[in-house]
LUMFIMI-658384 format. One record per residue (C-alpha): x, y, z; residue number from 1; residue in three letters. Coordinates in steps of 0.5 Angstrom, whole numbers. Each point is the difference from the previous one (the first is absolute). Layout:
N
px/py/pz/seq/type
X/Y/Z/NUM/Ala
...
This chain:
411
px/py/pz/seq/type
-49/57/-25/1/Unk
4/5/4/2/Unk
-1/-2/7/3/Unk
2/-8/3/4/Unk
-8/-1/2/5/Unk
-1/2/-7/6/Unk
5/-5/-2/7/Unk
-4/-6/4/8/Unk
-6/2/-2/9/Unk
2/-1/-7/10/Unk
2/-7/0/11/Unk
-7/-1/4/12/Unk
-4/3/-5/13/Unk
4/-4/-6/14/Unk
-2/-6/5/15/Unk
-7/1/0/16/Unk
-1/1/-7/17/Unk
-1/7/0/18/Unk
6/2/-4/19/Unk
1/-4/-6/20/Unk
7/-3/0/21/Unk
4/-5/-3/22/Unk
2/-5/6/23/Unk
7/-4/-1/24/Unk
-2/-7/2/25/Unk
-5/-5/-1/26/Unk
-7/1/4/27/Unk
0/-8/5/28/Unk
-6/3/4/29/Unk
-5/5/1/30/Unk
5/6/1/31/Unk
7/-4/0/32/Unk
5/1/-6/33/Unk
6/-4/1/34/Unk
7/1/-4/35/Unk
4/-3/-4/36/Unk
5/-5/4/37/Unk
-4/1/7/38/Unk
0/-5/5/39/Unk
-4/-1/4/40/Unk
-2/-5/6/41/Unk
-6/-4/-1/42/Unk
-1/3/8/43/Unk
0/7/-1/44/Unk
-6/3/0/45/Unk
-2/6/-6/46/Unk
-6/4/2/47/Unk
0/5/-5/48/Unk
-1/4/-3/49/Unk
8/0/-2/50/Unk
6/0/-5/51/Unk
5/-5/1/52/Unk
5/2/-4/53/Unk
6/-4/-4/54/Unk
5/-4/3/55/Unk
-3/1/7/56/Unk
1/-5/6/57/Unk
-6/-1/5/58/Unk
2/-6/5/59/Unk
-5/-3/5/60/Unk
-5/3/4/61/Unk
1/7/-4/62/Unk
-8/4/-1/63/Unk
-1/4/-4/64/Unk
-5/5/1/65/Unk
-5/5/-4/66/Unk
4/5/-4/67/Unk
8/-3/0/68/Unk
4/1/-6/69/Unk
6/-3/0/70/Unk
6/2/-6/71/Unk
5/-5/-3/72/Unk
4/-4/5/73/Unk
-3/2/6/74/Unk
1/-6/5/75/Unk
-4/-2/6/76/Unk
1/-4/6/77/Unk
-5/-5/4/78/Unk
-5/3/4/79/Unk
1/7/-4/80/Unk
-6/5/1/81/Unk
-2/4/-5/82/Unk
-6/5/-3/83/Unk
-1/6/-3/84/Unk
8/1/-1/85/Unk
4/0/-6/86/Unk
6/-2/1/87/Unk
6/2/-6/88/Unk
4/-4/-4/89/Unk
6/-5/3/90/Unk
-3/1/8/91/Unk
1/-5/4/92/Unk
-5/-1/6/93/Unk
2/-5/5/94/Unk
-3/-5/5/95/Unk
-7/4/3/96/Unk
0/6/-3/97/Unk
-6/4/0/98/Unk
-2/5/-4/99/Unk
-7/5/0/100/Unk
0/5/-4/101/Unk
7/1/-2/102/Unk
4/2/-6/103/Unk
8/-4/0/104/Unk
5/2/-5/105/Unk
5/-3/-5/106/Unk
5/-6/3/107/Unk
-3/2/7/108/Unk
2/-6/5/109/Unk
-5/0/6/110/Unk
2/-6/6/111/Unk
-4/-4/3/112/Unk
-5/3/4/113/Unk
-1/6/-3/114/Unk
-6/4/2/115/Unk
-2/6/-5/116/Unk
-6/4/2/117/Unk
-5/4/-5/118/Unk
3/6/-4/119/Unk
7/-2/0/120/Unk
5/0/-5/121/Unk
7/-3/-1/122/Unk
4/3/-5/123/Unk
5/-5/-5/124/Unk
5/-4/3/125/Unk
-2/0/7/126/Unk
2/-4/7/127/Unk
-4/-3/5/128/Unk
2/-3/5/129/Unk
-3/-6/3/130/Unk
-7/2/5/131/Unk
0/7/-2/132/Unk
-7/4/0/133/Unk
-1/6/-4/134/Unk
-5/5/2/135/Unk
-6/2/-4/136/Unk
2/5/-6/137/Unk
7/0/2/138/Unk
5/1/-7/139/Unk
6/-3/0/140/Unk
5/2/-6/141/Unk
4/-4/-4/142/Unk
7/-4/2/143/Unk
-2/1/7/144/Unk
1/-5/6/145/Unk
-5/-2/5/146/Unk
2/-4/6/147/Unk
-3/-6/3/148/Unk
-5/0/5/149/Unk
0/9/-2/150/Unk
-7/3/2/151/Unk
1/6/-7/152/Unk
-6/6/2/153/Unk
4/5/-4/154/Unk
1/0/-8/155/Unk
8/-1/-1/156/Unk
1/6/-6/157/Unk
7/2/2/158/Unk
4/-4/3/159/Unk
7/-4/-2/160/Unk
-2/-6/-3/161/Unk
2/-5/6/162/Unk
6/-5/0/163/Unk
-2/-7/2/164/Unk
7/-3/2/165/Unk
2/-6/-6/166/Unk
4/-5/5/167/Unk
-6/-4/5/168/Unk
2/-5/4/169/Unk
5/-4/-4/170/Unk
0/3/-5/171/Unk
-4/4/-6/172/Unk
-7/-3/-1/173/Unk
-6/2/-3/174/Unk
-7/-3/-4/175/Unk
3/-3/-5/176/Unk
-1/5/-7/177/Unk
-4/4/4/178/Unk
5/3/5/179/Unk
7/-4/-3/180/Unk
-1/1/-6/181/Unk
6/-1/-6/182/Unk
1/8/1/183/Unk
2/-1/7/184/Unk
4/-6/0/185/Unk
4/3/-6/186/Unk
1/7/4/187/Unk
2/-4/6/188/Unk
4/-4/-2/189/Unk
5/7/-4/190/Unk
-1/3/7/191/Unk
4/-6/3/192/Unk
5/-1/-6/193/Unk
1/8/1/194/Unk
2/-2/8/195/Unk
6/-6/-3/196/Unk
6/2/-4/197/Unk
-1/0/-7/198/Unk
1/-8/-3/199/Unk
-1/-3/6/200/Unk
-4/-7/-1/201/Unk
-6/-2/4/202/Unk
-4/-7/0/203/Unk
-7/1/-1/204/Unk
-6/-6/0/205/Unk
-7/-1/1/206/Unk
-6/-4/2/207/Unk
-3/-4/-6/208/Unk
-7/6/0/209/Unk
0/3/-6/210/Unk
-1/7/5/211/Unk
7/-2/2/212/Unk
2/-3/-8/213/Unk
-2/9/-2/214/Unk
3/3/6/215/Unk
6/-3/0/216/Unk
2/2/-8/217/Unk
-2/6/2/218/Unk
5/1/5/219/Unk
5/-3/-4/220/Unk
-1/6/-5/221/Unk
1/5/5/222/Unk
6/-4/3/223/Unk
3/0/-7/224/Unk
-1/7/-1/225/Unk
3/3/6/226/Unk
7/-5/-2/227/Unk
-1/-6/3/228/Unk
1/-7/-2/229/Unk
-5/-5/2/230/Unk
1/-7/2/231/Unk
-7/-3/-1/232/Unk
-2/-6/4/233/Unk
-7/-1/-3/234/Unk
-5/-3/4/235/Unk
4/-2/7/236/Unk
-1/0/7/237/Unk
2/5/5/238/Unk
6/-4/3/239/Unk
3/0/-7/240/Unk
-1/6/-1/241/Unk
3/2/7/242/Unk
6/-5/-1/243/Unk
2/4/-7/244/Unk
-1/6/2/245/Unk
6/-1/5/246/Unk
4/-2/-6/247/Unk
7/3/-1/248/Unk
-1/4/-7/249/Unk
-8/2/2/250/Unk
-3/6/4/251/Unk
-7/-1/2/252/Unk
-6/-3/-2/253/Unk
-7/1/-2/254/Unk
-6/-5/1/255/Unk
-7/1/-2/256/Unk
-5/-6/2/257/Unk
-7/0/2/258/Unk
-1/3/7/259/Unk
-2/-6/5/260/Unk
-8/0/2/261/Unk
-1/5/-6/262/Unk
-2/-3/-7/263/Unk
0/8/-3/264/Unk
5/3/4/265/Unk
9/-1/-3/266/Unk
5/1/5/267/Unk
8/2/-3/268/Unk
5/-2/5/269/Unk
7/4/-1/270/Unk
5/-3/3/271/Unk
7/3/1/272/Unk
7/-3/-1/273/Unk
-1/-5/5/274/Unk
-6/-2/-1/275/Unk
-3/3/5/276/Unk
-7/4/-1/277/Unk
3/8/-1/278/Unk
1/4/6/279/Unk
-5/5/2/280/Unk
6/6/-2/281/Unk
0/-4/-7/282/Unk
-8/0/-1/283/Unk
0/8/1/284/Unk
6/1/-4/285/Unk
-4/-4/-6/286/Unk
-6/4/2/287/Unk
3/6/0/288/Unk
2/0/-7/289/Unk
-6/-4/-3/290/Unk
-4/6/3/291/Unk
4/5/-3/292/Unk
0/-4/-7/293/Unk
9/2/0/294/Unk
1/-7/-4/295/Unk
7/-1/-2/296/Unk
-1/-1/-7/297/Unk
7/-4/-4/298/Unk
1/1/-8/299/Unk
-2/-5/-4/300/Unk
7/-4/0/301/Unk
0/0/7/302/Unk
-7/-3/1/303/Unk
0/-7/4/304/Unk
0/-7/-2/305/Unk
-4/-6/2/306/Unk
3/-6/1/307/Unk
-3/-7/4/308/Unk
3/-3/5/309/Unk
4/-7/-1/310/Unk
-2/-5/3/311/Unk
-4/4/5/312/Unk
-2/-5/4/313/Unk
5/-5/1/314/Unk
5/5/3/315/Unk
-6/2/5/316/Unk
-1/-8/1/317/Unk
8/-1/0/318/Unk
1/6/5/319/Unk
-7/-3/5/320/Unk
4/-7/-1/321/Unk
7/3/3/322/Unk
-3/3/6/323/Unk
-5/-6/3/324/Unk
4/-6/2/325/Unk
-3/-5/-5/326/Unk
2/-7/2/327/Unk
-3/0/6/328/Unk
-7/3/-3/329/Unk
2/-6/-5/330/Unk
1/-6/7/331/Unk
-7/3/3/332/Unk
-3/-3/-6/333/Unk
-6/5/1/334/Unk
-7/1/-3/335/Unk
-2/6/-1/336/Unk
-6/4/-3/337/Unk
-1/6/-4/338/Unk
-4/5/-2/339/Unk
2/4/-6/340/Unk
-6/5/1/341/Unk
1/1/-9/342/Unk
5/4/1/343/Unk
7/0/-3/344/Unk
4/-4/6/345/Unk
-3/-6/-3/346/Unk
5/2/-6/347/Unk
7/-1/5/348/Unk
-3/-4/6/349/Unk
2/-7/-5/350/Unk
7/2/-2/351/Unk
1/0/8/352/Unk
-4/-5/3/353/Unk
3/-5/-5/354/Unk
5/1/4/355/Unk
-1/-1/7/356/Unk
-3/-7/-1/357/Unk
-7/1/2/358/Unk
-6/-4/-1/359/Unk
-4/7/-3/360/Unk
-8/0/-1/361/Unk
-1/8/-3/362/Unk
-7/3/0/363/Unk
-2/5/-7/364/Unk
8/-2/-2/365/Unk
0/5/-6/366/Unk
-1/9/-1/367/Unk
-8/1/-2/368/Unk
-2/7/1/369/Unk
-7/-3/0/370/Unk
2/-4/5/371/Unk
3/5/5/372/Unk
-6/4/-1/373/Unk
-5/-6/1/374/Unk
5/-2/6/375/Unk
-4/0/6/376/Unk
5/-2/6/377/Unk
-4/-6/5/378/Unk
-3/2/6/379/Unk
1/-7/3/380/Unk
7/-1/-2/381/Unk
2/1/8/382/Unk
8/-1/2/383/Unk
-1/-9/1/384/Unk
-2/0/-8/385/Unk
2/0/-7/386/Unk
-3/6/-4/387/Unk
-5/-3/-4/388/Unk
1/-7/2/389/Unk
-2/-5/5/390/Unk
7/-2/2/391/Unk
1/1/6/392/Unk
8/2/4/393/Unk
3/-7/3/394/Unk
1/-7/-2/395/Unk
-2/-2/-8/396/Unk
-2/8/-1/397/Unk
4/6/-1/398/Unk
6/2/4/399/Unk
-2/8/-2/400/Unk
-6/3/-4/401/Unk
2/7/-4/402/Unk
-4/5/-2/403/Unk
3/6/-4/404/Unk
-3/7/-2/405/Unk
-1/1/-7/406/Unk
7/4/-1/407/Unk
4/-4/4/408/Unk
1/4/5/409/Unk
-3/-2/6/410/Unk
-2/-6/3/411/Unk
């Protein structure tokens, strides 16, 4: 073919039946051939003609246009724009994405908002940030990084691949399986085993969300590998996780869990030895070995255990019991309502409301993932009324309304 246009023109002939070729996928309209194992939203709009490759995703909202050729994997968010584009196995287009006359490479991940104009090309595993605009023609080669908001005129060839900084605002997060992949969460978590004594035992836990279930083993295995011990608390809130990490005989603690307001997006909380989140010094020492990849690696007789902890959640309640006067919580004889939101605080609230006297309602009492992702908060929940009740405050309703944030962490 020899030349990019030349590679473009290729798929297009092959489109319009010019070039005899067996197209993978089953013909579902007039010019459209959809894989194996795609999925796509009954509001999504196909035009064609078009390939839709194997196992691709394509959320509400998304169009795609004449002579679009999509490979394996390749997921769309809503709203996506796409036409006379061919888009490389494992890309991951984020919500708003327009695409005319583009060709983007392997794994390439493009944020929401992201324009690319006719001509251009990005080469494999490349980063746009969120509202970038690349400029007609511009080429931009592999493993490069793009800024949000850029505005690229000139192809990238030369430059250093760019360093996006791992820890954000409470931790490391990223799309889940596209940014915080189990690589990733592996790697992080030998980085930050390098930065504690060999031996030393961390508590890690997790949300009930499968991202969070695989991140979390993931990150277990690069914690043994760099000679830690782990204690896992398995699905736990956040508090637990704080109290155990304060523990006598441990060092720090790891939580994964779904980020607040984002279904598709993780968040992995380190903690240090006294359960507070790391300090920024603490983050730039474990980036700094993470980008080095100066993993300490133990012998196999001194790679770490796993052990539960026992009775994880009668210490945190025994300990929350010690610290409140009971008896006169007990003598105010109080009603009180709670909304768990699905999370995991509905596994330890109990043990410790039993024992305060309290006459409780609890509302979503139990850990569902589908419900915290289903979990709108009311918008006529003011501060005189219960959270998704008609209770009202005072005489023959409830004394206190409580609503917490799916982790625990807040209210």
């Amino acid at each position: 073919m020899g030349t990019l246009d030349a590679y473009v023109r290729a798929h297009k002939d092959i489109l319009d039946g010019r070039v005899k070729a067996d197209i993978p996928g089953i013909e579902v309209a007039d010019g459209v051939w959809v894989g194996k194992g795609a999925e796509i939203h009954p509001d999504a709009v196909l035009a064609g003609p078009a390939v839709i490759g194997d196992s691709c995703n394509l959320d509400a909202g998304v169009q795609i246009g004449e002579y679009v050729v999509l490979g394996t994997g390749v997921r769309v968010r809503g709203e996506g724009e796409l036409e006379r584009t061919v888009v490389h196995d494992n890309a991951y287009l984020g919500e708003a994405v327009r695409l005319r006359g583009a060709v983007i490479g392997r794994s390439a991940d493009l944020r929401r908002g992201v324009r690319c104009e006719e001509g251009v090309v990005l080469g494999d595993e490349v980063f746009v940030g969120e509202d970038a605009l690349i400029s007609s023609d511009v080429k931009v080669y592999p493993f490069k990084t793009i800024e949000a908001g850029a505005v690229v005129n000139t192809s990238l060839i030369w430059e250093s691949r760019g360093a996006r900084s791992l820890f954000g605002r409470g931790g490391v997060t990223g799309l889940a399986n596209v940014d915080a992949t189990p690589e990733l969460a592996a790697k992080v978590a030998m980085a930050y085993a390098t930065t504690l004594p060999k031996n030393a035992r961390v508590v890690v836990s997790r949300d009930s969300s499968r991202a969070a279930r695989m991140l979390k083993r993931a990150m277990i295995s690069g914690l043994q590998a760099g000679g830690l011990n782990v204690f896992d608390l398995e699905v736990t809130s956040m508090p637990i996780t704080r109290f155990h990490s304060r523990s006598t005989n441990v060092h720090g603690g790891i939580s994964c869990r779904l980020s607040e307001g984002d279904p598709d997006s993780v968040i992995i909380r380190f903690l240090d030895g006294a359960g507070a989140d790391l300090t920024e010094a603490s983050q730039r020492k474990i980036e700094r070995v993470f980008a080095r990849e100066d993993f300490r690696r133990v012998r196999a007789a001194d790679i770490g255990d796993i052990d539960l902890v026992p009775r994880a959640l009668e210490q945190y309640a025994v300990a929350l019991e010690q610290s409140v006067d009971t008896e006169a919580i007990a003598e105010r004889r109080m009603k009180v309502v709670i909304d768990y939101s699905y999370g995991s605080a509905s596994l330890a609230m109990p043990n410790v409301l039993a024992k305060l006297g309290a006459e409780v309602l609890a509302v979503n009492p139990y850990v569902s993932t589908a419900g915290m992702l289903g979990y709108v908060r009311s918008e006529h929940a003011g501060p005189g009324r219960c959270p998704g009740h008609g209770l009202r405050r005072g005489p023959g309703g409830c004394d206190r309304s409580l609503r917490g944030s799916a982790d625990a962490d807040r209210r």
